[in-house]
N, C-alpha and C positions, 0 to 999 in steps of 0.2 A: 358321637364323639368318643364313649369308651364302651368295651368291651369287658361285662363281666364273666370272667373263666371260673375258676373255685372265687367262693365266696371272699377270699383276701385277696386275691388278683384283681389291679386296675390297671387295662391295657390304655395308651394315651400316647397320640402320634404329634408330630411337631413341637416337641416341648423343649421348655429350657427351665432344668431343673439347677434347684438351690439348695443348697447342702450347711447343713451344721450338726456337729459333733456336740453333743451335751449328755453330760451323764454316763460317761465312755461309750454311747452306742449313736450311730448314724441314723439322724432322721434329712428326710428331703421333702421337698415339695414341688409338684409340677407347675409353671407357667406358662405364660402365653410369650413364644420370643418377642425380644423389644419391650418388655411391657414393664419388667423389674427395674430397670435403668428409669426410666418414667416415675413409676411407683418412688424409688429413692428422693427424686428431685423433685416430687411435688407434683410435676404435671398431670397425674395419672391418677385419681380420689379414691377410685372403683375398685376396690375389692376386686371384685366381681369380676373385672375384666382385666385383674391380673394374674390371678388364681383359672389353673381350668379345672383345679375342683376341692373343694377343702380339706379334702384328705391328706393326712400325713403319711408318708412312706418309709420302710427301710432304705427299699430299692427300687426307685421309678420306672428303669429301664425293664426289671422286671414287677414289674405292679405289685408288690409287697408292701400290704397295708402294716403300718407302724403299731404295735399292741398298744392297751389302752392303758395297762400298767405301768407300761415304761416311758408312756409319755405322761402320767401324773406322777412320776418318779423323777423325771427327767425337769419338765417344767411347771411343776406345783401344781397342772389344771388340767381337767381333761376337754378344756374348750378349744377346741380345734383352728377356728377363725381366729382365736388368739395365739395360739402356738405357729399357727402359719405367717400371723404377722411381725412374731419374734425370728424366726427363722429366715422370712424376707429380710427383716430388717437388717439381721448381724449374719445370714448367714453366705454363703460363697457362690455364688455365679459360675457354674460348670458351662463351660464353651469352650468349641476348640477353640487352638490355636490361631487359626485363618479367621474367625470370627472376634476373637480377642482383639487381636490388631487393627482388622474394620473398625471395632467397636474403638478402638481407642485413638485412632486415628478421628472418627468422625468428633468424638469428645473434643481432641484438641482444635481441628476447626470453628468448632461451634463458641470454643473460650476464645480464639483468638477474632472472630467475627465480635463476639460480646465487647472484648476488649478495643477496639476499633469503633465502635457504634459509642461507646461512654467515652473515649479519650479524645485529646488534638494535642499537638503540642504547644509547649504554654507559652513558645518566641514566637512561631507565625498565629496561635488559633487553627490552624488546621488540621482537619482529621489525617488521623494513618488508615493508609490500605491492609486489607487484611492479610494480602499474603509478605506485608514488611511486618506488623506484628509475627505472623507466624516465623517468621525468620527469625525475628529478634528472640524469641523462645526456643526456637532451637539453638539460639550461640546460647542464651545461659541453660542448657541443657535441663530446662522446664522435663517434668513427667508427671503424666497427666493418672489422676487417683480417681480409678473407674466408681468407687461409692460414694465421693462427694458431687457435688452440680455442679455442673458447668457456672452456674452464677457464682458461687462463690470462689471457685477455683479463678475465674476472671480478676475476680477484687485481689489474691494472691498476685498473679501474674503480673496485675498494674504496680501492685508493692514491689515487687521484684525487679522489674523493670525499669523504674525511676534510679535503680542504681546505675544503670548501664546506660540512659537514654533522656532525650526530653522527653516525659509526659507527662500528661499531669489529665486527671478524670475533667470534662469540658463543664465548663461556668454556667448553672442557672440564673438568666436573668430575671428578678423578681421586680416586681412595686408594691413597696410597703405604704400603707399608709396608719399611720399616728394623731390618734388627739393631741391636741397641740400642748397640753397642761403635763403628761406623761413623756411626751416626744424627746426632752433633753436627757432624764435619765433613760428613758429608754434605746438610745443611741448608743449611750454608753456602754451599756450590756449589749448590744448587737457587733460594736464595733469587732471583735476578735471573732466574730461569722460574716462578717462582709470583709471579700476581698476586694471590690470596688465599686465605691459610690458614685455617681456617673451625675446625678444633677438628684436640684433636693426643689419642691416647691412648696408655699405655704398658701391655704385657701382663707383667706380671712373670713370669710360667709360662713364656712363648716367651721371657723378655729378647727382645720386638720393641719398637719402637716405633711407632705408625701414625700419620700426620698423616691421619686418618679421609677428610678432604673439605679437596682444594684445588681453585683454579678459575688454568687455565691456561691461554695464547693456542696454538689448536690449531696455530700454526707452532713451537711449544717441545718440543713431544709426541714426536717422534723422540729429541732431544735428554736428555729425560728420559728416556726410557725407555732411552737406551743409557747415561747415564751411572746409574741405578739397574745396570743390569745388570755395567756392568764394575768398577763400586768396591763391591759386593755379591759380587762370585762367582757370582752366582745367588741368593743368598739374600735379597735384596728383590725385592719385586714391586710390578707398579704395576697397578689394576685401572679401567677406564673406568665412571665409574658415569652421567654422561652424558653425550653428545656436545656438546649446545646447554643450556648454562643460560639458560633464558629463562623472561620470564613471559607467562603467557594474554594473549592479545589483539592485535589489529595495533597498532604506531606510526602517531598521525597527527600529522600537519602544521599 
């Protein structure tokens, strides 16, 4: 994989190097392409397999290993694995041009797919096609921010969007069930996270109560589930019966 020339030269073919400026002097770091976009968003854990070698650089293209002075001048340590992953982290994605655009072309796809898989619109229930999302991001002249993820830039996009459009992120439908001695105040605190309760049954045998099927905004779902948990003891439970209430067919325009 590398070739060493003099002792400061590391030669290193197919790279995509990352660049940051600290302490007036240019450090880089070689990767593996594809790998740093990953590495940002979570998918990619490995070191290992995004680094193709822990060394710091001046000058990648010419294997100019970074001195050791100016990188414990520059970033207070001369721990290498850790200067590489402050420099992944903050620093610049050297790619051409033609590859920029791929890269950010493929980014907006993948938000406007995300954005499609979590939405439907909130008059019929039905999902949107990805490529009427994508459209609707290009009338509000969406641009797409190559260092954050695609998951979050999606949750963006849906905020943005409800200005211009029906959507709305599609309804979890839950079954809660309740002790019956807890169930009135505890309704009360649920009501402002349910958006609709759909049928409620009572077991006399268990004294439970079940609100059988409600439909909840999948951002409540933590929120429920911890406040069933800590004003039950454990003795409610909440069960997912589905993740997307929607109906067949795509949304059109």
């Amino acid at each position: 994989m590398s070739i060493f020339t003099p002792t400061n030269q590391i030669r290193l073919t197919n790279v995509a190097v990352v660049r940051m400026k600290k302490g007036g002097k240019r450090f880089e770091i070689a990767c593996y392409k594809n790998k740093v976009m990953s590495w940002r968003s979570g998918a990619e854990k490995d070191l290992d397999e995004v680094l193709q070698t822990h060394s710091v650089f001046v000058n990648v293209s010419k294997g100019q290993v970074a001195k050791k002075d100016d990188l414990t001048k520059a970033f207070g340590t001369d721990d290498l694995t850790e200067i590489c992953k402050q420099i992944l982290a903050k620093g610049e994605l050297q790619v051409s041009d033609k590859e920029r655009q791929s890269q950010l072309e493929t980014m907006f796809r993948d938000i406007a797919t995300i954005v499609a898989e979590k939405c439907v619109n909130p008059e019929t229930k039905r999902p949107y096609t990805v490529s009427l999302i994508e459209r609707a991001m290009k009338d509000i002249h969406y641009s797409v921010k190559p260092n954050k993820s695609t998951k979050q830039q999606a949750l963006e996009v849906i905020r943005q969007l409800k200005e211009s459009m029906e959507i709305q992120r599609a309804h979890m439908r839950l079954r809660l069930v309740l002790p019956a001695k807890e169930a009135k105040r505890l309704k009360e605190k649920l009501k402002p996270l349910l958006q609709v309760v759909e049928s409620e049954d009572f077991d006399e045998e268990l004294e439970m109560i079940s609100f059988v099927v409600c439909l909840v905004d999948p951002g409540c779902f933590r929120e429920i589930d911890e406040l069933i948990r800590c004003e039950t003891r454990g003795r409610g439970s909440l069960e997912v019966l589905s993740l997307k209430d929607v109906e067949e067919g795509d949304e059109k325009l």
